[in-house]
NUVEXVEX-110230 format. One record per residue (C-alpha): residue number from 1; residue in one letter; y negated, z, x negated. Coordinates in steps of 0.5 Angstrom, whole numbers, plus 500, padded with zeros to 3 digits. Layout:
BEGIN
{nr = NUM; rest = A; Y = Y; Z = Z; X = X}
...
//
This chain:
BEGIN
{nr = 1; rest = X; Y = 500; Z = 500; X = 500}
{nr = 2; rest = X; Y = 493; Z = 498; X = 498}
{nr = 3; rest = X; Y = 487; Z = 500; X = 500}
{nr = 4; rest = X; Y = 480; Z = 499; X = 498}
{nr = 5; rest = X; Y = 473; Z = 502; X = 498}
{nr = 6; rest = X; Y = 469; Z = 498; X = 504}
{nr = 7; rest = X; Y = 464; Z = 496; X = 498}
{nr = 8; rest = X; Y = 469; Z = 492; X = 496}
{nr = 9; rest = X; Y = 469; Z = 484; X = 498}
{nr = 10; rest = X; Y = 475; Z = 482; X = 502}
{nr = 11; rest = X; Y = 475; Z = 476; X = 496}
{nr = 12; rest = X; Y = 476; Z = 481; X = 491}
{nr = 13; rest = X; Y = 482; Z = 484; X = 494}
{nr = 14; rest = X; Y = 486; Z = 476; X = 493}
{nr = 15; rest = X; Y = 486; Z = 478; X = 486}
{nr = 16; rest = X; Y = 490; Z = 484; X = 487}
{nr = 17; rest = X; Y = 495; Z = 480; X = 491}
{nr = 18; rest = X; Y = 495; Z = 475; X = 486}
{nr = 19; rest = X; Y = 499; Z = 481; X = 482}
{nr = 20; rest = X; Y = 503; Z = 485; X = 486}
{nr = 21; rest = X; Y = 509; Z = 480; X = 487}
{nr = 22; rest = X; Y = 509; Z = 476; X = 493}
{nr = 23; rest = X; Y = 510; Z = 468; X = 492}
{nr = 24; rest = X; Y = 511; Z = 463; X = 497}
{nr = 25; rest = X; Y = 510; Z = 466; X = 503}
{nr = 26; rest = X; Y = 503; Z = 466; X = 509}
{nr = 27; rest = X; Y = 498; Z = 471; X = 508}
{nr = 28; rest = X; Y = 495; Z = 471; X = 516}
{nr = 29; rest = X; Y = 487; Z = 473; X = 514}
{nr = 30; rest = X; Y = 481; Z = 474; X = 518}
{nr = 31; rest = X; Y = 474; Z = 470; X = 517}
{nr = 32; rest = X; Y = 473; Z = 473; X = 512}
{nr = 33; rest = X; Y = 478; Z = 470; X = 507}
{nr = 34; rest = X; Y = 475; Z = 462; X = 509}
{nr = 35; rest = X; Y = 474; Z = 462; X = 501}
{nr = 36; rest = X; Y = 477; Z = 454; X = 501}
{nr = 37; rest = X; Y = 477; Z = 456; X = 493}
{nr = 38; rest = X; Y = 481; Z = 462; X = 493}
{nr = 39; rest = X; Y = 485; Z = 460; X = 498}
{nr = 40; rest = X; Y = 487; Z = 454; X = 494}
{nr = 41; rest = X; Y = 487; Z = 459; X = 487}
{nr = 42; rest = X; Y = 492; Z = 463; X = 491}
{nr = 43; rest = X; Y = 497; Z = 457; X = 493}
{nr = 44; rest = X; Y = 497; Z = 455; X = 485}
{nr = 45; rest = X; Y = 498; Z = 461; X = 482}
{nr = 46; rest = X; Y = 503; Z = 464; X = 487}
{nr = 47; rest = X; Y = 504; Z = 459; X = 492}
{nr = 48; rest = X; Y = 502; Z = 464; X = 497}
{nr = 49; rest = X; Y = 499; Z = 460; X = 503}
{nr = 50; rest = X; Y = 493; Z = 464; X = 506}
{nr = 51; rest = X; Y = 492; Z = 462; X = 513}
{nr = 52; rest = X; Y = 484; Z = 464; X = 517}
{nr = 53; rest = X; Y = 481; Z = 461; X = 523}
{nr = 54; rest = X; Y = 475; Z = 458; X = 523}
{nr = 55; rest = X; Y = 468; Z = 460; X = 524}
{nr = 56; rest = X; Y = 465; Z = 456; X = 531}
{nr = 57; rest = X; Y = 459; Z = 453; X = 527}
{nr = 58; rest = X; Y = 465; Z = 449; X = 521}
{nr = 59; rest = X; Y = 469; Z = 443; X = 522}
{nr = 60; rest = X; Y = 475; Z = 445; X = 527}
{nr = 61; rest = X; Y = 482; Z = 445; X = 525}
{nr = 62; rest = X; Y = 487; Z = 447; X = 530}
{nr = 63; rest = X; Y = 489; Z = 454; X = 528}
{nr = 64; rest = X; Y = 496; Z = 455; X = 530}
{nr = 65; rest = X; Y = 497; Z = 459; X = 536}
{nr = 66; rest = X; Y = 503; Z = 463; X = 532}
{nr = 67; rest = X; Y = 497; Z = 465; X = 528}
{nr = 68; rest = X; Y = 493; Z = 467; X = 533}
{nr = 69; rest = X; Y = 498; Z = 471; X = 537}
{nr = 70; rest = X; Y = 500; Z = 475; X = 529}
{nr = 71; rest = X; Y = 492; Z = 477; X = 528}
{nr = 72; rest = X; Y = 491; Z = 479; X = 535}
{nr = 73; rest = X; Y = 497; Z = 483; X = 534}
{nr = 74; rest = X; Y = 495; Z = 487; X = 529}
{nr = 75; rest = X; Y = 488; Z = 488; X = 531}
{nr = 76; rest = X; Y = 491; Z = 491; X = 536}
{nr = 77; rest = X; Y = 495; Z = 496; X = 532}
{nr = 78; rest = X; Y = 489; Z = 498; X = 528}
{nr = 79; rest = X; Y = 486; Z = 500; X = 535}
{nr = 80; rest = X; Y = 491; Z = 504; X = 538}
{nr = 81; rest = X; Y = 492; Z = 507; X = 530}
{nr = 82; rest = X; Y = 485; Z = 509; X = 529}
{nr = 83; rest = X; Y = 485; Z = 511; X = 537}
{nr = 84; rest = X; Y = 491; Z = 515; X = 538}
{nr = 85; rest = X; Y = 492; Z = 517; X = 531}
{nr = 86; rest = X; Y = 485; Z = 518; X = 529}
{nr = 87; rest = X; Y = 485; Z = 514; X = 523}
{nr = 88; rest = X; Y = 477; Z = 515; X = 522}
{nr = 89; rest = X; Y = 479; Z = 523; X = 522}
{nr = 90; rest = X; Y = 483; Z = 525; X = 516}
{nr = 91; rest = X; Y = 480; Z = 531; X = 513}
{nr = 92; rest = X; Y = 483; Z = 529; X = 507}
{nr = 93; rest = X; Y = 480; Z = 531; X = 501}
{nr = 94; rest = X; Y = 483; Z = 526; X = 495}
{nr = 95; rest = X; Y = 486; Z = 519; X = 496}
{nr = 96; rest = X; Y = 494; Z = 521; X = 495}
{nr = 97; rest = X; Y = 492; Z = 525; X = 501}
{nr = 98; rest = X; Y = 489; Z = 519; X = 505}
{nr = 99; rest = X; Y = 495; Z = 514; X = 503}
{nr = 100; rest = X; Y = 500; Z = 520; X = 505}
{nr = 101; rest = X; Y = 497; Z = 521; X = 512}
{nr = 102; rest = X; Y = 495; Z = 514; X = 513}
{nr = 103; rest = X; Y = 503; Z = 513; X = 511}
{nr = 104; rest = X; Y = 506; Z = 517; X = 516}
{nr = 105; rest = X; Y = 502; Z = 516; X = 521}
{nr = 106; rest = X; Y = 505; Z = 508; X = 520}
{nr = 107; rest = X; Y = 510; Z = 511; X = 519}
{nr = 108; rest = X; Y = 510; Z = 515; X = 526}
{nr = 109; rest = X; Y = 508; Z = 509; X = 530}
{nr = 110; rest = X; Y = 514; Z = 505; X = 528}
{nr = 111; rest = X; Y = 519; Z = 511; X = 530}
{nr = 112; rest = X; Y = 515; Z = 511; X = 537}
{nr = 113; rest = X; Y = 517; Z = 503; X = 537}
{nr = 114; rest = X; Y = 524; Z = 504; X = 535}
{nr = 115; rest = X; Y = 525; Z = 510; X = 541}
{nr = 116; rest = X; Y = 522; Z = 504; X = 545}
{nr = 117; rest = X; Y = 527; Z = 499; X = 544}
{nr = 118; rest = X; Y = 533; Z = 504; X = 544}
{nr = 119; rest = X; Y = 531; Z = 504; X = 552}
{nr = 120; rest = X; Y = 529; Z = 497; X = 554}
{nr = 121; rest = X; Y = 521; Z = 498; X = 553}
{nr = 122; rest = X; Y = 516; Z = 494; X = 551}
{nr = 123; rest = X; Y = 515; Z = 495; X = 543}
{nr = 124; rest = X; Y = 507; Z = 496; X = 544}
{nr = 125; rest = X; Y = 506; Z = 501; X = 549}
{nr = 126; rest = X; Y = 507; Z = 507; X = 545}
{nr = 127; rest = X; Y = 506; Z = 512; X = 550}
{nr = 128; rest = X; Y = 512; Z = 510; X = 554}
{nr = 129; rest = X; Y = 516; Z = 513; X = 548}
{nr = 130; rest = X; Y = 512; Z = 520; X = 548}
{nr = 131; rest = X; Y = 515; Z = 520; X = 556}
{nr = 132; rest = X; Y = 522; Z = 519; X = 555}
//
């Protein structure tokens, strides 16, 4: 798990994933990953493919709707993340703290999924979970 400080430009966070192991894969990215030169360095040098939307005043090209639905997903699940856990509220005092309680709460949420699956509901309500 990485984490950056919020002075830190998403570009500049592409060179970590440079060096972390990951090749021929797709990175599903936000607008602010658009950089064409980043995203075609990202590709010669790891062959990772990073996938971000255009904005509305760029030439378009259709954004797959795989894609669409990933990043909605995921937006999705830092919201119920910072909402339910109260990811914005740690209390933590240094940054092995943080990443630990970020951890389990990650970690909580993927239980609370594997309950919901175990008895047939939906995967992303999680409170469904805590009343079974």
């Amino acid at each position: 798990m990485n984490i950056t400080k919020a002075s830190v430009h998403d570009v500049q966070y592409l060179s970590n994933v440079k060096t972390s192991g990951l090749s021929y894969c797709t990175l599903i990215a936000d607008k602010g990953y658009l950089s064409g030169t980043y995203q075609l360095d990202l590709f010669n040098s790891c062959q990772i493919n990073l996938q971000a939307p255009k904005r509305a005043n760029q030439q378009r090209q259709p954004y797959p709707a795989i894609f669409r639905r990933m990043r909605k997903r995921i937006e999705t699940l830092f919201a119920q993340l910072c909402d339910q856990f109260r990811l914005k509220r740690n209390y933590a005092k240094t940054f092995l703290g943080l990443s630990v309680r970020i951890l389990s709460k990650i970690t909580a949420v993927t239980f609370l999924q594997y309950i919901n699956s175990m008895n047939d509901k939906p995967i992303n309500h999680l409170k469904y979970a805590l009343a079974s």
